[in-house]
C-alpha angles and dihedrals in degrees: 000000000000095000091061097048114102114243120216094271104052080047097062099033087059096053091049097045082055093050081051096051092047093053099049091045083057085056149317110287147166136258087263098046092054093044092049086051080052095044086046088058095043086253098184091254089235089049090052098046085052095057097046095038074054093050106052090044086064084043099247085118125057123155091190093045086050093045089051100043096049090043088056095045088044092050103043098026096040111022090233127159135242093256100046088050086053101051094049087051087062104050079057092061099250108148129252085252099057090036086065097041083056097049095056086078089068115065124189092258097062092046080051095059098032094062087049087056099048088045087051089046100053088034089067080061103056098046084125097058148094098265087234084063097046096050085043083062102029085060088054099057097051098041083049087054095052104265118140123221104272088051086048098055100046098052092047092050089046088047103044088041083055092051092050086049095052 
């Protein structure tokens, strides 16, 4: 029976939308993650825009959704600042647009007291040092983390205030 019989093209659009599908069960990602796994496998490019533009129309893909999800688990997970969690979207290929949206999530206030956190945290690590040495590094890890100077120091002055108390 002819009719029944797969073309080329259905051929091909169903391998890649396989190699899709693999890559997403492995973990959530975004449009350009997926296209790269499809570029990796010489996926026909048309081939391969029709098989993301069909799977965010069925909801598997979601650049927002991404961009919201990592932001949140970098946040709470890793301490990490606004800045530093857009600028790894980025590098993911998330557009300017999602990445804000993402950000929202985030006020003033939490990066505040995340970077208090984070600052607690390493200072329990440096109760053996010269408290110079302790705010230098103190400062690392948070720069390294995002936060930009006025975060940092006041983090470091309300930690290092904290240690002289106790």
């Amino acid at each position: 029976m002819p009719w029944l019989e797969a073309d080329e093209h259905t051929i091909a659009f169903e391998a890649a939308r396989d190699i899709a599908l693999r890559r997403l069960e492995r973990s959530l990602a975004c449009r350009s993650q997926v296209q790269q796994a499809l570029e990796r496998k010489q996926v026909d490019p048309d081939i391969a825009q029709q098989v993301l533009d069909r799977l965010e129309e069925v909801g598997l893909l979601d650049d927002l959704a991404y961009a919201q999800t990592l932001a949140r688990t970098r946040f709470r997970e890793k301490f990490a600042a606004r800045r530093a969690i857009a600028s790894e979207l980025k590098t993911k290929g998330i557009s300017a647009a999602n990445i804000a949206a993402a950000l929202e999530q985030i006020d003033d206030a939490d990066e505040a007291q995340a970077a208090l956190a984070l600052a607690r945290k390493k200072a329990a690590t440096l109760t053996n040092v010269e408290p110079a040495v302790a705010k230098r590094r103190l400062a690392g890890a948070l720069q390294r983390k995002g936060y930009g100077p006025a975060d940092t120091w006041h983090a470091i002055e309300v930690v290092m205030g904290e240690q002289l108390t106790n």
